[in-house]
PDB file with SEQRES, HELIX, SHEET and CRYST1 records, atoms N, CA, C and O in Angstrom:
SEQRES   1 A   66  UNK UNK UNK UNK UNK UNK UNK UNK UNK UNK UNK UNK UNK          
SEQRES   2 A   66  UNK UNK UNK UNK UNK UNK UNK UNK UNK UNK UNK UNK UNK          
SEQRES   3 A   66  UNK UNK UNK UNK UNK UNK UNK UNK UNK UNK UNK UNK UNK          
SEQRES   4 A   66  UNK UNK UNK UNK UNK UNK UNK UNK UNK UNK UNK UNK UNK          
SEQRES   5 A   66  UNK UNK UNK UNK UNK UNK UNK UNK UNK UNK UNK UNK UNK          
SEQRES   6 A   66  UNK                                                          
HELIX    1 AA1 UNK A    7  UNK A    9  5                                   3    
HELIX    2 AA2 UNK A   13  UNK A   19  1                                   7    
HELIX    3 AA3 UNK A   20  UNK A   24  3                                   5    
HELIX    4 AA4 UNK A   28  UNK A   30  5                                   3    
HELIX    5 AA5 UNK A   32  UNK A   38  1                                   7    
CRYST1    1.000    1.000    1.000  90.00  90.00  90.00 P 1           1          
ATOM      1  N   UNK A   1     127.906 -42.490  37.989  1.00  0.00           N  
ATOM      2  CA  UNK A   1     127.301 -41.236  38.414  1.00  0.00           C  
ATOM      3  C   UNK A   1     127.372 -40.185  37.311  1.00  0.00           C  
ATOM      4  O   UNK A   1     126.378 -39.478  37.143  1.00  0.00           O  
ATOM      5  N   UNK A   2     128.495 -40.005  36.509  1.00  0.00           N  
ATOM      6  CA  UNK A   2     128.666 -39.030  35.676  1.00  0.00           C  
ATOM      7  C   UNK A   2     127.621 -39.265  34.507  1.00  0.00           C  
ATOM      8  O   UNK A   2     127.331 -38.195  33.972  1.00  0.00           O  
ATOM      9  N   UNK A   3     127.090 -40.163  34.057  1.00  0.00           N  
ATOM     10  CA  UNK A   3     126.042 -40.248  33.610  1.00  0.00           C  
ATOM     11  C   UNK A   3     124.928 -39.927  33.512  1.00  0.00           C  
ATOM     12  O   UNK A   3     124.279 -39.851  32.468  1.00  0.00           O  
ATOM     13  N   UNK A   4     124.318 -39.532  35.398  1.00  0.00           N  
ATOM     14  CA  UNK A   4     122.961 -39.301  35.690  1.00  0.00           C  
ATOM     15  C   UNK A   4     122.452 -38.291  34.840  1.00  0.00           C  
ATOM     16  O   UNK A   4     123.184 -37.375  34.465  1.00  0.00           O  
ATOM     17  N   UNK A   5     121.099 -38.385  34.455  1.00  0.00           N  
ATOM     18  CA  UNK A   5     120.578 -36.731  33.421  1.00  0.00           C  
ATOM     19  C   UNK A   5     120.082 -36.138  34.847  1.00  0.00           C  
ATOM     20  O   UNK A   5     119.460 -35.077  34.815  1.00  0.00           O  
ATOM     21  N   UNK A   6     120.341 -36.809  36.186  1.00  0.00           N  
ATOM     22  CA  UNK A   6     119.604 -35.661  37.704  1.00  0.00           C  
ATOM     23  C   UNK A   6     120.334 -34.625  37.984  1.00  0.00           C  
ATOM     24  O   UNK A   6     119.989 -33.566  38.507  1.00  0.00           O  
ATOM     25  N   UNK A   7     121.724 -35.084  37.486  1.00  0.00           N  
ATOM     26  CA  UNK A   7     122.627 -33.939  37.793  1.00  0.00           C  
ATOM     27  C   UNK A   7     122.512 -32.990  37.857  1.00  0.00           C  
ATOM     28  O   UNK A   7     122.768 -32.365  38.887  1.00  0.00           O  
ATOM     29  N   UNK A   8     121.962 -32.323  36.501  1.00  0.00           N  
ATOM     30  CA  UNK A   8     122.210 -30.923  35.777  1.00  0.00           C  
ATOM     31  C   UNK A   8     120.878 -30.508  36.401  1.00  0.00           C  
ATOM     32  O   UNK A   8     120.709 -29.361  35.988  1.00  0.00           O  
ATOM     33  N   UNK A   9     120.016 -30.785  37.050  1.00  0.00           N  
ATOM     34  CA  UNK A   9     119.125 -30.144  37.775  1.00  0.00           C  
ATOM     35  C   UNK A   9     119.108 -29.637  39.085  1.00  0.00           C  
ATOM     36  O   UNK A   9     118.341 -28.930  39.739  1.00  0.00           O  
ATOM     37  N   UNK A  10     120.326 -30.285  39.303  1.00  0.00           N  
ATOM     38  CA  UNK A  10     120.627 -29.374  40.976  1.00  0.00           C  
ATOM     39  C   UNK A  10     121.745 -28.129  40.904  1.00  0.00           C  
ATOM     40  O   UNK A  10     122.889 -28.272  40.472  1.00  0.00           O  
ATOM     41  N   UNK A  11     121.205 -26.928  41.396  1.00  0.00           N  
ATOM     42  CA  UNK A  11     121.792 -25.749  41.315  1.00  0.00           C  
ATOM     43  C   UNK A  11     122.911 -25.618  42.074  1.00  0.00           C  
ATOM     44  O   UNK A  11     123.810 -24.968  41.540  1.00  0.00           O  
ATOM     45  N   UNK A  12     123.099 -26.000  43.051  1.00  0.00           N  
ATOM     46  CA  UNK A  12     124.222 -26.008  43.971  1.00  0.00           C  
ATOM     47  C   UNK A  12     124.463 -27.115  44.518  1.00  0.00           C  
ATOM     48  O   UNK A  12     123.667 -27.993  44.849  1.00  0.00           O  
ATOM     49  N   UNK A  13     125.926 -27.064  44.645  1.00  0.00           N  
ATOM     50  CA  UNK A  13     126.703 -29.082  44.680  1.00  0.00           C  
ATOM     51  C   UNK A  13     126.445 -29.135  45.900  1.00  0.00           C  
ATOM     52  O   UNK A  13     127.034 -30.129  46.325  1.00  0.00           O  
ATOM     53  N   UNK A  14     125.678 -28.430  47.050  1.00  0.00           N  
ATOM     54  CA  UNK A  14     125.657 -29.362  48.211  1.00  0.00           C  
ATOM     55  C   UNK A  14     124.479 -30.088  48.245  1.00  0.00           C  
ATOM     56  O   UNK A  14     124.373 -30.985  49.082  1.00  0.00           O  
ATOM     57  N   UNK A  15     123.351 -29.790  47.284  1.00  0.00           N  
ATOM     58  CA  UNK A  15     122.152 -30.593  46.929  1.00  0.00           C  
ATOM     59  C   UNK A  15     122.621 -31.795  46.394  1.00  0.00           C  
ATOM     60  O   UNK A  15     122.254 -32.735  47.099  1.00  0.00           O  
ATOM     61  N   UNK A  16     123.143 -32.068  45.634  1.00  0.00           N  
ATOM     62  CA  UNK A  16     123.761 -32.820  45.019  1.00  0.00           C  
ATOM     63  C   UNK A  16     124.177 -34.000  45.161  1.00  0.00           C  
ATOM     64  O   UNK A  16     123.758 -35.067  44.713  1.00  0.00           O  
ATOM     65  N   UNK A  17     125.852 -33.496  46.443  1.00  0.00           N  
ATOM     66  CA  UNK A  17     125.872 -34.031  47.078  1.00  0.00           C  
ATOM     67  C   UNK A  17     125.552 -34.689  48.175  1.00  0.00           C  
ATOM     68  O   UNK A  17     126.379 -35.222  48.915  1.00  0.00           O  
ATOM     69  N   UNK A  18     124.180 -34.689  48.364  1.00  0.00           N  
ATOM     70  CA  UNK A  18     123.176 -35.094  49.360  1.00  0.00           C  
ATOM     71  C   UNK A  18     123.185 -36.731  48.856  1.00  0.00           C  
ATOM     72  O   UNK A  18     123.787 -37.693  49.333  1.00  0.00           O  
ATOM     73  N   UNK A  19     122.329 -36.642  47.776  1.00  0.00           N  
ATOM     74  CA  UNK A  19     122.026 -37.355  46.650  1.00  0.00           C  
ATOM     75  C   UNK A  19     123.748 -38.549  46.919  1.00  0.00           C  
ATOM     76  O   UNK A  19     123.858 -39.506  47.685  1.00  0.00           O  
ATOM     77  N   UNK A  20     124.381 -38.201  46.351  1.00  0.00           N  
ATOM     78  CA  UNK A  20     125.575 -38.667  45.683  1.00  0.00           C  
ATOM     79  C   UNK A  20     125.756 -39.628  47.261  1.00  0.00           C  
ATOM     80  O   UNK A  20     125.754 -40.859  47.225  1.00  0.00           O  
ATOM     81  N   UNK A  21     125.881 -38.972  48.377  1.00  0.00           N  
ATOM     82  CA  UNK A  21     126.453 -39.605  49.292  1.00  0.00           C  
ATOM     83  C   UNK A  21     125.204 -40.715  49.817  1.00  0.00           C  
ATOM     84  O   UNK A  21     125.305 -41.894  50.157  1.00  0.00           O  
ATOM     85  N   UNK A  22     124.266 -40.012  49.747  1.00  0.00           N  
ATOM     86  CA  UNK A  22     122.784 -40.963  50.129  1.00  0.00           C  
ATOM     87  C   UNK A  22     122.523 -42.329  49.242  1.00  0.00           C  
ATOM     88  O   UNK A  22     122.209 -43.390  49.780  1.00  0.00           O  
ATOM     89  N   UNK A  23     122.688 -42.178  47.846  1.00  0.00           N  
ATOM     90  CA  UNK A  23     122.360 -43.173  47.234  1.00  0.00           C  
ATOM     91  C   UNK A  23     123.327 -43.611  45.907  1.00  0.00           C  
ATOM     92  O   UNK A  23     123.027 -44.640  45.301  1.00  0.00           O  
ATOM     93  N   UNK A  24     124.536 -42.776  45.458  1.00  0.00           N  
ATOM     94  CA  UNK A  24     125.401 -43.430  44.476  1.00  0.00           C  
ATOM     95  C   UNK A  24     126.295 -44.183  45.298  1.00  0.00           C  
ATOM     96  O   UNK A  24     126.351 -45.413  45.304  1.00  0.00           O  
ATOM     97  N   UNK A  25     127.252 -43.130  46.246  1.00  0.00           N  
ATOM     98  CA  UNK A  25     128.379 -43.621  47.131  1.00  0.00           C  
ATOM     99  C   UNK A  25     127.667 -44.652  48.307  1.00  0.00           C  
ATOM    100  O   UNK A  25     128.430 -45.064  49.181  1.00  0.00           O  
ATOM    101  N   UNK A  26     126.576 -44.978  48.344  1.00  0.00           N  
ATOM    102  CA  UNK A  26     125.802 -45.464  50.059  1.00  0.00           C  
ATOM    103  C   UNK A  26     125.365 -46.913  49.230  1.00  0.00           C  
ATOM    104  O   UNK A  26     126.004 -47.787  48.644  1.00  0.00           O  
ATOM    105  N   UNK A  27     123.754 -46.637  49.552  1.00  0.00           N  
ATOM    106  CA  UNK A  27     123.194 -47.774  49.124  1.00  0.00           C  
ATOM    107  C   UNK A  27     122.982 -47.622  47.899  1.00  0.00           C  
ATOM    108  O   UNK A  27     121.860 -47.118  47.837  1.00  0.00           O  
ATOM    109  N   UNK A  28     123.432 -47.769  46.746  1.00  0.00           N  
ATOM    110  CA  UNK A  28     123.015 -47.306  45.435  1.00  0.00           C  
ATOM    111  C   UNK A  28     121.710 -48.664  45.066  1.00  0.00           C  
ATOM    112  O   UNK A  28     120.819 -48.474  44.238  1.00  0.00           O  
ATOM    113  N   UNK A  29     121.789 -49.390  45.505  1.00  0.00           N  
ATOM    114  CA  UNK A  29     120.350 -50.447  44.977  1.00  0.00           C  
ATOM    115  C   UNK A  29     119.331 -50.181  45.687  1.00  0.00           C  
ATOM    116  O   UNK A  29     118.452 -51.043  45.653  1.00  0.00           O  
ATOM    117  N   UNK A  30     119.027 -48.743  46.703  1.00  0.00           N  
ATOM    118  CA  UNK A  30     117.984 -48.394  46.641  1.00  0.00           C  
ATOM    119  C   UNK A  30     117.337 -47.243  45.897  1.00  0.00           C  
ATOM    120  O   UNK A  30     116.200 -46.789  46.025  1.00  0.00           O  
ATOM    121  N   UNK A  31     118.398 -46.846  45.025  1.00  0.00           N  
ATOM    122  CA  UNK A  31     118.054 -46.062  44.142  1.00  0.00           C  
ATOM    123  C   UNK A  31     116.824 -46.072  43.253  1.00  0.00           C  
ATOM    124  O   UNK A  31     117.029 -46.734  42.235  1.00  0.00           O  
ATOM    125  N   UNK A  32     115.781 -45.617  43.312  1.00  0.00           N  
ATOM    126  CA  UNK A  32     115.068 -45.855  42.166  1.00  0.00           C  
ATOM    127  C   UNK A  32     115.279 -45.693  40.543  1.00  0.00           C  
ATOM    128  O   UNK A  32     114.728 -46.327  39.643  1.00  0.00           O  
ATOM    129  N   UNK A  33     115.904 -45.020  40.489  1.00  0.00           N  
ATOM    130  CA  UNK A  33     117.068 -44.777  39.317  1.00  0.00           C  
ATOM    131  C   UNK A  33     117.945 -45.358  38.746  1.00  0.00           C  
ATOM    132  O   UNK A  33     118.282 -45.271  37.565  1.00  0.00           O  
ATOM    133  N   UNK A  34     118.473 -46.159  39.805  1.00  0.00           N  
ATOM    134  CA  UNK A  34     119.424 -47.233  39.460  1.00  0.00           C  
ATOM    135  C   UNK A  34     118.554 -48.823  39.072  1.00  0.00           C  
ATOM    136  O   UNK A  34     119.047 -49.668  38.325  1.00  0.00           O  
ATOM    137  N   UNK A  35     117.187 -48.976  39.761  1.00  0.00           N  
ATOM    138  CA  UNK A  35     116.542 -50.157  39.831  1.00  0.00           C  
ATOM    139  C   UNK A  35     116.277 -50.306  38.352  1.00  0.00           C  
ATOM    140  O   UNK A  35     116.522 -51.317  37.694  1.00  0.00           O  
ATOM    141  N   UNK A  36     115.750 -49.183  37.905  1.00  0.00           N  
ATOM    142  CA  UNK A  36     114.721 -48.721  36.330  1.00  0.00           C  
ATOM    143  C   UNK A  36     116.148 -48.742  35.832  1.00  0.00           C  
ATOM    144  O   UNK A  36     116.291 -47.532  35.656  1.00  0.00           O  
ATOM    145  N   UNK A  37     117.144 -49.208  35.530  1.00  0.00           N  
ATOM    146  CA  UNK A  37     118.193 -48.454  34.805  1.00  0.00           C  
ATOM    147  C   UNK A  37     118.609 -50.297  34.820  1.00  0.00           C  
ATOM    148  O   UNK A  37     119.122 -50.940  33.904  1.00  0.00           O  
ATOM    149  N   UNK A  38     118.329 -50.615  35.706  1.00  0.00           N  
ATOM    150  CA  UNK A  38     119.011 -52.054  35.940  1.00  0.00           C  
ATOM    151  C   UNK A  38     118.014 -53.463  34.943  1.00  0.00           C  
ATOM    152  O   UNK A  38     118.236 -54.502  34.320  1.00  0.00           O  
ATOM    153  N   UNK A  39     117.091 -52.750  35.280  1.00  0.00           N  
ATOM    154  CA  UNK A  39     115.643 -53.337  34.981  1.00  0.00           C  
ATOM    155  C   UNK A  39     115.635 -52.806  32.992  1.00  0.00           C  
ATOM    156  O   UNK A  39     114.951 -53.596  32.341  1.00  0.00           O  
ATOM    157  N   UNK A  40     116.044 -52.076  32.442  1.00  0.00           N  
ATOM    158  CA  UNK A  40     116.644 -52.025  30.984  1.00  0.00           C  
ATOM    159  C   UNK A  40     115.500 -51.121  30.765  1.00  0.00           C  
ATOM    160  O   UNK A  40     115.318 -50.970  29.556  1.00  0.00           O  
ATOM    161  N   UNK A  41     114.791 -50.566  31.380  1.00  0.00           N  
ATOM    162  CA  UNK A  41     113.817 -49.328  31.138  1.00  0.00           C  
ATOM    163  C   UNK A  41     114.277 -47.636  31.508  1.00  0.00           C  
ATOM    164  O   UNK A  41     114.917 -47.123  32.426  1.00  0.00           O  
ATOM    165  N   UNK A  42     113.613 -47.127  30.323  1.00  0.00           N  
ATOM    166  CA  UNK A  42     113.600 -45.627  30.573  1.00  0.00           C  
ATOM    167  C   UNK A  42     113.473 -45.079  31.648  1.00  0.00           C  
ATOM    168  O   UNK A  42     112.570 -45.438  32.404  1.00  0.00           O  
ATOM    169  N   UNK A  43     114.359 -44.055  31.995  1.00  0.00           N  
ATOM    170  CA  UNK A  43     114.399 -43.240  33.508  1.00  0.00           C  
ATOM    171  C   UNK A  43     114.006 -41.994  33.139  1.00  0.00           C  
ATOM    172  O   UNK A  43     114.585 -41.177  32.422  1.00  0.00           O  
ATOM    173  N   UNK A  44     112.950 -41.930  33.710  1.00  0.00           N  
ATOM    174  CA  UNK A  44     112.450 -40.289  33.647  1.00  0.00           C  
ATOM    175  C   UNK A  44     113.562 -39.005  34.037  1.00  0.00           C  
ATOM    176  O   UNK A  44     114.323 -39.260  34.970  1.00  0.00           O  
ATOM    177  N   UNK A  45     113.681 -37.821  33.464  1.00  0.00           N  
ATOM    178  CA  UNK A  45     114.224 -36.883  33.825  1.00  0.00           C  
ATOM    179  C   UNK A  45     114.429 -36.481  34.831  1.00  0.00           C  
ATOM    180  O   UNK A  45     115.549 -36.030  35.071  1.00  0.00           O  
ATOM    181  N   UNK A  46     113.238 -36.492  35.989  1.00  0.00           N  
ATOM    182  CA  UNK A  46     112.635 -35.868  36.938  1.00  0.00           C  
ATOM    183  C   UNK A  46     112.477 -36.738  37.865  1.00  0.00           C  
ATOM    184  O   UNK A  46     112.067 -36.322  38.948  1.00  0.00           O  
ATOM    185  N   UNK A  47     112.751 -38.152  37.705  1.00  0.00           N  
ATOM    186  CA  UNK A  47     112.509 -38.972  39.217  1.00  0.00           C  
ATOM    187  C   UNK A  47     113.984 -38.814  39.756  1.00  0.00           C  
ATOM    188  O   UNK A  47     114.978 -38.681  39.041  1.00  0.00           O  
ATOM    189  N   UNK A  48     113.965 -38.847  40.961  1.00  0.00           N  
ATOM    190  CA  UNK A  48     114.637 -38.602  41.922  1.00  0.00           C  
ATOM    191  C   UNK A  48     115.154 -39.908  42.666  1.00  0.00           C  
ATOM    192  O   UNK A  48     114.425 -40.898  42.605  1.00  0.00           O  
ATOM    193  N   UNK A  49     116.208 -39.981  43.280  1.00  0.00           N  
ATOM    194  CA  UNK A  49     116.494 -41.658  43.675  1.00  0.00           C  
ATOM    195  C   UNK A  49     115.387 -41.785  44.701  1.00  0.00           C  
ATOM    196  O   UNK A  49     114.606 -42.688  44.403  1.00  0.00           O  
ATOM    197  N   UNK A  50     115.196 -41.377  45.418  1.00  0.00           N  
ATOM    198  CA  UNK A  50     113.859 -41.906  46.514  1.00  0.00           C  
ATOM    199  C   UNK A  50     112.365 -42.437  45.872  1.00  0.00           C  
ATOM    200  O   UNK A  50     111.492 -43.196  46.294  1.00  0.00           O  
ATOM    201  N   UNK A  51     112.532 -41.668  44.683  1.00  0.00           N  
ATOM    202  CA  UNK A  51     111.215 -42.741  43.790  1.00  0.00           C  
ATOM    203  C   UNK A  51     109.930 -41.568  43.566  1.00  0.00           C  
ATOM    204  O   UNK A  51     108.828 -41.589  43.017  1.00  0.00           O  
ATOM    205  N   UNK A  52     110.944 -40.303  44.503  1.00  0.00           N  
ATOM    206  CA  UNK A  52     109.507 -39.328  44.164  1.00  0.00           C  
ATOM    207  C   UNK A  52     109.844 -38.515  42.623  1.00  0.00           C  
ATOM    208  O   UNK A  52     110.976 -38.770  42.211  1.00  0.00           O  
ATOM    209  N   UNK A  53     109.177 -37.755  41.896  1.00  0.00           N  
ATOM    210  CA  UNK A  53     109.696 -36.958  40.701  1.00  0.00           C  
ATOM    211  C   UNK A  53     109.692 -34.684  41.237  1.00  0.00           C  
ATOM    212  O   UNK A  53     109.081 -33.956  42.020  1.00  0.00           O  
ATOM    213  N   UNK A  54     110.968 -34.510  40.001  1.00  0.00           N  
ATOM    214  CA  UNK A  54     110.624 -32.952  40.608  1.00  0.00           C  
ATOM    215  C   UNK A  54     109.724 -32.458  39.899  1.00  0.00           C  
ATOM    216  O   UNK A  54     109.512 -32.937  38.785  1.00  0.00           O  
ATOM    217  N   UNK A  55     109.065 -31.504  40.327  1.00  0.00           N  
ATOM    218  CA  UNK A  55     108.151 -30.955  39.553  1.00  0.00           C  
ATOM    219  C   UNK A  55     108.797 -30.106  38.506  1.00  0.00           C  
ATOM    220  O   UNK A  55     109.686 -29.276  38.702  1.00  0.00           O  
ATOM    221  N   UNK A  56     108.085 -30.506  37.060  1.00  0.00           N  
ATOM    222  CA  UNK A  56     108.515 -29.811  35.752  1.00  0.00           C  
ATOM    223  C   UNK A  56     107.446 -28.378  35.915  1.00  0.00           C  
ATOM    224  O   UNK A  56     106.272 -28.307  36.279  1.00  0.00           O  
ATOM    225  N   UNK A  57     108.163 -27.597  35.590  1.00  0.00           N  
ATOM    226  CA  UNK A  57     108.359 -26.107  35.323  1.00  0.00           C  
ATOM    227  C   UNK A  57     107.315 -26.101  34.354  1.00  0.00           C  
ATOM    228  O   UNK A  57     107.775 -26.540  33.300  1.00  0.00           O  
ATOM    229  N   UNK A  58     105.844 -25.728  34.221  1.00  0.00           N  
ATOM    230  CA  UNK A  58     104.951 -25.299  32.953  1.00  0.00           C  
ATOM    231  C   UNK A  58     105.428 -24.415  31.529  1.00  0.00           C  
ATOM    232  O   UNK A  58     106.577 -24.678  31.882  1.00  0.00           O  
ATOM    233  N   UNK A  59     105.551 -23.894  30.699  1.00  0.00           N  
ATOM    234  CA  UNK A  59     105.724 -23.608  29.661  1.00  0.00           C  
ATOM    235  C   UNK A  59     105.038 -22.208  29.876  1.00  0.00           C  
ATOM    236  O   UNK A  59     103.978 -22.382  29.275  1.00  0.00           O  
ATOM    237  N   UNK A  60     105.005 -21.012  30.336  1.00  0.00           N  
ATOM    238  CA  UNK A  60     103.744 -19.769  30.653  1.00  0.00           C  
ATOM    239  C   UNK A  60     104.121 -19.566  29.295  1.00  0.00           C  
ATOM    240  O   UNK A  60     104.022 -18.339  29.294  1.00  0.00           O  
ATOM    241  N   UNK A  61     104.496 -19.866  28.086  1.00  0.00           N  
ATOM    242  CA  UNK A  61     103.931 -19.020  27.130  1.00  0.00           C  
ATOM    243  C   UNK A  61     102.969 -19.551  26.345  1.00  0.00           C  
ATOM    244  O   UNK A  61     102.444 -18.944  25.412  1.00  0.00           O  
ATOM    245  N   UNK A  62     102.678 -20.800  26.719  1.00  0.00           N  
ATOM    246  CA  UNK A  62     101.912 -21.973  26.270  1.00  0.00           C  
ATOM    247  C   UNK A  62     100.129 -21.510  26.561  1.00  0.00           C  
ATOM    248  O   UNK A  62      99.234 -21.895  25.809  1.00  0.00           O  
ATOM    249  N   UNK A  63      99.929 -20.779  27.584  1.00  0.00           N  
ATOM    250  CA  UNK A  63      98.791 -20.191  27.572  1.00  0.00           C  
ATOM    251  C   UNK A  63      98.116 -18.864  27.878  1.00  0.00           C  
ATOM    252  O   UNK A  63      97.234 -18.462  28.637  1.00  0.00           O  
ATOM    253  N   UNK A  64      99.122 -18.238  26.720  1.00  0.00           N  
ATOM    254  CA  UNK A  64      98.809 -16.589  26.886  1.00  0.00           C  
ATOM    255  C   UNK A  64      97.360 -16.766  25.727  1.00  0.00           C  
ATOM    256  O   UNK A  64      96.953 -17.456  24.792  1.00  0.00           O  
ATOM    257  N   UNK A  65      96.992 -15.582  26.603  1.00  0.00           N  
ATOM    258  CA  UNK A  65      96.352 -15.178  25.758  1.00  0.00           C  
ATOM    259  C   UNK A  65      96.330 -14.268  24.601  1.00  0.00           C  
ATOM    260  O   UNK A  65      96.705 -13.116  24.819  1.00  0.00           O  
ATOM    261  N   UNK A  66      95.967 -14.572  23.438  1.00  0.00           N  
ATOM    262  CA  UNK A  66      95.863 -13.511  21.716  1.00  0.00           C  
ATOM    263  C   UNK A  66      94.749 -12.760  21.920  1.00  0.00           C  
ATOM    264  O   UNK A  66      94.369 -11.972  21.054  1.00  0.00           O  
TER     265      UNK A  66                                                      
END                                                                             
């Protein structure tokens, strides 16, 4: 678990621990995270163990206008 890069995206540990008890401490082989991790492929930042991703935050300075 101390590994996950999902961690540092949840603001408060009872989100977290949602996660932790649902799918590290529970069933961890339904993790989607754990499958892709098992499977020797890259894990996205942003997928989530249920297999959905969070939405990344746009860049607003990326299309100001000059």
């Amino acid at each position: 678990m101390a590994g996950c890069s999902l961690f540092p995206h949840f603001s408060t540990q009872g989100f977290l621990r949602i996660w932790q008890i649902n799918y590290c401490e529970g069933a961890y082989e339904r993790c989607e995270r754990f499958k892709l991790t098992e499977g020797g492929c890259v894990v996205s930042p942003t997928l989530l163990p249920n297999g959905k991703h969070l939405p990344i935050a746009r860049d607003s300075g990326s299309n100001r206008r000059k």
